[in-house]
N, CA, C and O of each residue as an XYZ file, in Angstrom:
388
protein
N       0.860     -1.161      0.000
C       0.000      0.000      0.000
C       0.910      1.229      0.000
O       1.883      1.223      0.755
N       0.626      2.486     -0.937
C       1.601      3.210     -0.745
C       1.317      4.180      0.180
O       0.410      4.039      1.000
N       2.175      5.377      0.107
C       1.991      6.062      1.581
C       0.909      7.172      1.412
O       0.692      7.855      2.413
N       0.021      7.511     -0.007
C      -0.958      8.366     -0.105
C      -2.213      7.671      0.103
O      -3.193      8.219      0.607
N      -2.187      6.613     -0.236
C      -3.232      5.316      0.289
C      -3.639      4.997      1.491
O      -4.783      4.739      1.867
N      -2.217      5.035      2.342
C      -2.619      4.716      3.724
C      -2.529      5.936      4.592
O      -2.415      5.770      5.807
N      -2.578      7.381      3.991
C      -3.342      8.619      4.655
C      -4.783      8.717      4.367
O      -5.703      8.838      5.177
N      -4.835      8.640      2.992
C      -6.104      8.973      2.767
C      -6.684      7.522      3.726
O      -7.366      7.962      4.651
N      -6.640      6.512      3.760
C      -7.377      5.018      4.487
C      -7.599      5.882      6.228
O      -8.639      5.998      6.876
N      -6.004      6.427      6.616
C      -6.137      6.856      8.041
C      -7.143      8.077      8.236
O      -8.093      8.061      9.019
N      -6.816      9.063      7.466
C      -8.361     10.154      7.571
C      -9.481      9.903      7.262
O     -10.375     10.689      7.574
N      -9.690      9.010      6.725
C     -11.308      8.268      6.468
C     -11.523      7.872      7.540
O     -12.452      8.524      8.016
N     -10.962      6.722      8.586
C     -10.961      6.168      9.829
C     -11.026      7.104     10.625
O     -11.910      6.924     11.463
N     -10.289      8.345     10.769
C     -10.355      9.311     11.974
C     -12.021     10.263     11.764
O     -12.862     10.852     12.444
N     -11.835     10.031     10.881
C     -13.083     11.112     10.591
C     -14.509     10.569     10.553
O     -15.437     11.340     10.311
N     -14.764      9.017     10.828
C     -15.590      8.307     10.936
C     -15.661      8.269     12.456
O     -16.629      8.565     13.156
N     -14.546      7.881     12.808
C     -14.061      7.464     14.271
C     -14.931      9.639     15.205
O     -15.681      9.915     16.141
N     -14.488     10.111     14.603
C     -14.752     11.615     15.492
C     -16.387     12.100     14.665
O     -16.864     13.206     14.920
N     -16.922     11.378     13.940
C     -17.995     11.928     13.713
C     -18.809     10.825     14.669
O     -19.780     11.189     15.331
N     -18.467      9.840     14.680
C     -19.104      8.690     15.716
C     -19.136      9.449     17.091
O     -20.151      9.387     17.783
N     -18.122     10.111     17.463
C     -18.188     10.435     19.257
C     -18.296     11.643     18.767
O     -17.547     12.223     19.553
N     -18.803     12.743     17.800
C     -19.740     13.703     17.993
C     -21.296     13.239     17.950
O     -22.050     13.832     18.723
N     -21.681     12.527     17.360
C     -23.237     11.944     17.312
C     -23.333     11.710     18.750
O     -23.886     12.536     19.477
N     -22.771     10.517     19.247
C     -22.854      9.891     20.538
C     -22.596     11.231     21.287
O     -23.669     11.283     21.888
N     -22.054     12.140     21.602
C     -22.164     13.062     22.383
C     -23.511     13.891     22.479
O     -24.251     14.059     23.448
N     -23.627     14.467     20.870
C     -25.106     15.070     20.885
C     -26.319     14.342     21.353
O     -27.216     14.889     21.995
N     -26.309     12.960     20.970
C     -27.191     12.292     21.687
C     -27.283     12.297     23.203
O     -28.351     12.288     23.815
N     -25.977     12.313     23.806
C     -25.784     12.090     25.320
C     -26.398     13.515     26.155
O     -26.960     13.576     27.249
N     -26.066     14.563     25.222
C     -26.753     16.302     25.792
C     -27.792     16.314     25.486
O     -28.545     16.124     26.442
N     -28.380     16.481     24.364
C     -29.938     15.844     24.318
C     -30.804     14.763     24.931
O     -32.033     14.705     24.968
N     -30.079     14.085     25.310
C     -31.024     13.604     26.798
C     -30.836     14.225     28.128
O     -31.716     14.355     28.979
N     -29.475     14.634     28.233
C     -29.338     15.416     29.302
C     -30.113     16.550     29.910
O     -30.388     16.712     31.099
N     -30.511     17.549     28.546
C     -31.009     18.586     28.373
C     -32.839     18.478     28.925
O     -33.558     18.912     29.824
N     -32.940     17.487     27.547
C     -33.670     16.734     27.996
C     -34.833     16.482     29.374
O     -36.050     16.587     29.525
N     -33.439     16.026     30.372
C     -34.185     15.704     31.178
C     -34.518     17.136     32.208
O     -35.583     17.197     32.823
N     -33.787     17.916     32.274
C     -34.008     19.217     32.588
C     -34.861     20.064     32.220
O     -35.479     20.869     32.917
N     -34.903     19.897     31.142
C     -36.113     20.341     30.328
C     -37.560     19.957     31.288
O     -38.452     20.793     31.428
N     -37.613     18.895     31.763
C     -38.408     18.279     32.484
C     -38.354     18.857     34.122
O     -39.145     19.401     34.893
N     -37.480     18.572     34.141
C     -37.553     19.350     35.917
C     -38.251     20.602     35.918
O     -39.186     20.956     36.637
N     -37.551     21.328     34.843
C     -37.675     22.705     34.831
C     -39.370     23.033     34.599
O     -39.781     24.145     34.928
N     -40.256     22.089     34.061
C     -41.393     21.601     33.605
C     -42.083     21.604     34.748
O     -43.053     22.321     34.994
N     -41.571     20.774     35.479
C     -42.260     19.999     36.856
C     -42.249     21.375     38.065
O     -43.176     21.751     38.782
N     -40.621     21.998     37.936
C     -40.974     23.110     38.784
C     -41.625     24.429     38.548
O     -41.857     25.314     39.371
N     -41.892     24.394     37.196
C     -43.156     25.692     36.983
C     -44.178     25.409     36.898
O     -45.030     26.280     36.723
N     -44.551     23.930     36.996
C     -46.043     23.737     37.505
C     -46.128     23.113     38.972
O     -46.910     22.162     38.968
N     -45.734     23.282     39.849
C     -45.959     22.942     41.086
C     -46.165     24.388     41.403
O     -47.038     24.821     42.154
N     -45.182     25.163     40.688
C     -45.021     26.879     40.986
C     -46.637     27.345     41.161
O     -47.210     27.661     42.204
N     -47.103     27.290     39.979
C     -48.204     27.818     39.266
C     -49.530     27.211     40.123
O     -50.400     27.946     40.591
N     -49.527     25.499     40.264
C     -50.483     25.012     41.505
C     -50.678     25.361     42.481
O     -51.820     25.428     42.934
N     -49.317     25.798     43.317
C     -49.299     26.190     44.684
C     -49.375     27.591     45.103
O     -49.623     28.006     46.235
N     -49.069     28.430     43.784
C     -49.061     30.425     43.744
C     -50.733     30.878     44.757
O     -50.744     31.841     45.524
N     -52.210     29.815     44.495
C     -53.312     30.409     45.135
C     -53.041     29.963     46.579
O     -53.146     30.975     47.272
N     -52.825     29.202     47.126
C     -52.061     28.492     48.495
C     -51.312     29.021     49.094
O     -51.280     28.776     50.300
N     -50.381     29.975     48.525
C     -49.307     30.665     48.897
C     -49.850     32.074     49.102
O     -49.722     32.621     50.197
N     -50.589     32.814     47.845
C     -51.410     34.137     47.949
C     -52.841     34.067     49.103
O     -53.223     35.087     49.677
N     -53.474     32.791     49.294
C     -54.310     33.002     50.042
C     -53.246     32.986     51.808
O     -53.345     33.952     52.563
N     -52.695     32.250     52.027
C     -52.068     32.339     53.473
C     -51.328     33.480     53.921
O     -51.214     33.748     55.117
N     -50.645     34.401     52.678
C     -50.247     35.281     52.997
C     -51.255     36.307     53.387
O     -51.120     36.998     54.397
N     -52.496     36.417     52.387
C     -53.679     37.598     52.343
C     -53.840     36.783     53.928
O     -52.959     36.695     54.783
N     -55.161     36.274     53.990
C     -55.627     35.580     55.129
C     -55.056     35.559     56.512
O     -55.620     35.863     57.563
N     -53.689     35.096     56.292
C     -53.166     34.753     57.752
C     -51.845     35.948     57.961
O     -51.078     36.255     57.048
N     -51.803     36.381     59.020
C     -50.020     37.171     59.202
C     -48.732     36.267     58.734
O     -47.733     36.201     59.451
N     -48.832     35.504     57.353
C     -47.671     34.424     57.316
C     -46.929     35.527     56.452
O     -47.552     36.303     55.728
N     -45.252     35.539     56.612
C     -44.835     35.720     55.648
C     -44.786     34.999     54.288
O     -45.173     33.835     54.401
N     -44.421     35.345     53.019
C     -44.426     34.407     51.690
C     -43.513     33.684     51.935
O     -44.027     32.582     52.131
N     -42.397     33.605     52.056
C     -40.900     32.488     52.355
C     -41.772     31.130     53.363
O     -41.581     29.917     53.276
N     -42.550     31.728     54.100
C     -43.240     30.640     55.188
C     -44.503     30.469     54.889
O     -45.177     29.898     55.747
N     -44.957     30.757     54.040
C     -46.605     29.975     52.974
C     -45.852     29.050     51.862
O     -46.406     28.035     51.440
N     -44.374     29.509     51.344
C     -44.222     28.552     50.413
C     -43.653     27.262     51.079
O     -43.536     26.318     50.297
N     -43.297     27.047     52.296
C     -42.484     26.266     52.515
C     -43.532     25.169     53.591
O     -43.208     24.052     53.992
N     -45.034     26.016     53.913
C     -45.399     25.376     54.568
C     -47.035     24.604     53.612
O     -47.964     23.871     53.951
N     -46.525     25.462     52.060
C     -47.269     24.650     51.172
C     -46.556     23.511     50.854
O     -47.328     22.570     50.672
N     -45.388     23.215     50.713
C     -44.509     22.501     50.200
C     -44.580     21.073     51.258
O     -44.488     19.878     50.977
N     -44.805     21.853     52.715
C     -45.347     20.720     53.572
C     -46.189     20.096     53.343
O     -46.151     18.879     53.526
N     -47.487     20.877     52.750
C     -49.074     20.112     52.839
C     -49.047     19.255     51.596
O     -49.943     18.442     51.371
N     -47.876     19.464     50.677
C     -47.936     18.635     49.554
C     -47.289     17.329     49.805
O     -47.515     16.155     49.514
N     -46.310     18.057     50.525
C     -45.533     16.036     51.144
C     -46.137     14.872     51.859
O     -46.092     13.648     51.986
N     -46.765     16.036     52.275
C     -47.888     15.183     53.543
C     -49.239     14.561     52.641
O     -49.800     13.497     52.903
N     -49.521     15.269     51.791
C     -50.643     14.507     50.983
C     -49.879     13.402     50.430
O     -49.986     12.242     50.830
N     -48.904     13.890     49.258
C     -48.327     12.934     48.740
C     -47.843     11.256     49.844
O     -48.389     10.152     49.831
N     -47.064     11.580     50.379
C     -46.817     10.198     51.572
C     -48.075      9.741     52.166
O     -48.142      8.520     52.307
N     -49.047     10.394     52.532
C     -49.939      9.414     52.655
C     -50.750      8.732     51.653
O     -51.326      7.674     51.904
N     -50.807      9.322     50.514
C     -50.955      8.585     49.117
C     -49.830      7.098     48.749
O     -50.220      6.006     48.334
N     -48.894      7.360     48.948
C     -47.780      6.379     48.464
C     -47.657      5.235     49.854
O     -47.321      4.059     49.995
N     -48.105      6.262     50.669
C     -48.097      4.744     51.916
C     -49.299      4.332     51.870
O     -49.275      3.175     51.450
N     -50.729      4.794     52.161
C     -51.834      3.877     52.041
C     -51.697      2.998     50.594
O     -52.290      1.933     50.425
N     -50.797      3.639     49.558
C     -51.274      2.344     48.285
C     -49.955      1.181     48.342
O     -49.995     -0.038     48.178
N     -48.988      1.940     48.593
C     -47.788      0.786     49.390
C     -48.524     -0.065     50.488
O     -47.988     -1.171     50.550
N     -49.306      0.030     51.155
C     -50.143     -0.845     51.902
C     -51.155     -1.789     51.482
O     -51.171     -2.958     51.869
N     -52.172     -1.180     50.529
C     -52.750     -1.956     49.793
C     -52.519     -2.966     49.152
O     -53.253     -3.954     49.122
N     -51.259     -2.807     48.448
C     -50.340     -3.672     47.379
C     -49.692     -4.774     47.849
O     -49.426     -5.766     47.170
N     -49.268     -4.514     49.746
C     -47.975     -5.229     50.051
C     -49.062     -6.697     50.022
O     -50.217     -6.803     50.434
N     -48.133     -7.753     49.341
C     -47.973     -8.915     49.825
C     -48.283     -9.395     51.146
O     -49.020    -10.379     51.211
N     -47.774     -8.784     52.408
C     -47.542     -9.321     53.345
C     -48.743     -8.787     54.281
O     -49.238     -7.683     54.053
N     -49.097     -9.416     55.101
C     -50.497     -9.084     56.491
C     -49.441     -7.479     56.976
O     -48.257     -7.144     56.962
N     -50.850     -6.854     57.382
C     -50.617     -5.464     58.188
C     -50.957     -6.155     59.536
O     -51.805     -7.029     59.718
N     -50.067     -5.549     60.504
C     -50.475     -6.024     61.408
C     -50.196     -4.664     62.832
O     -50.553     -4.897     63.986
């Protein structure tokens, strides 16, 4: 093989080889992004659910806002866990006792 043969053979290989781990990268940030995309989703609608919860305790009660959001954030955990434990109960396999 002569030696213009086996450059041009080696830059074909490199350039396959680096377009392969640019794809695989873009793919890897695009899910990344992705998934942020999602959080970021999830936290402007909890925002937006909890804004009348937060505006009524402040109007209504002497709460500050820093302490309506944090004590909405409570009433949501607290719903939520007793949701996930009464159906974690339902489900279990094993006698309640």
């Amino acid at each position: 093989m002569s030696l213009a043969a086996w450059t041009r053979t080696l830059v074909i290989s490199a350039t396959i080889i680096l377009l392969a781990i640019i794809v695989a990268g873009t793919i890897w940030l695009l899910s990344w992004i992705g998934h942020m995309v999602l959080l970021l989703l999830l936290a402007i609608l909890a925002t937006v659910v909890l804004m009348p919860l937060v505006d009524w305790l402040e109007r209504l009660k002497p709460v500050p806002r820093p302490v309506a959001v944090l004590l909405s954030y409570l009433c949501v955990l607290i719903v939520f866990g007793g949701i996930l434990t009464s159906s974690s109960r339902r489900w279990s396999t094993r006698p309640i006792s």
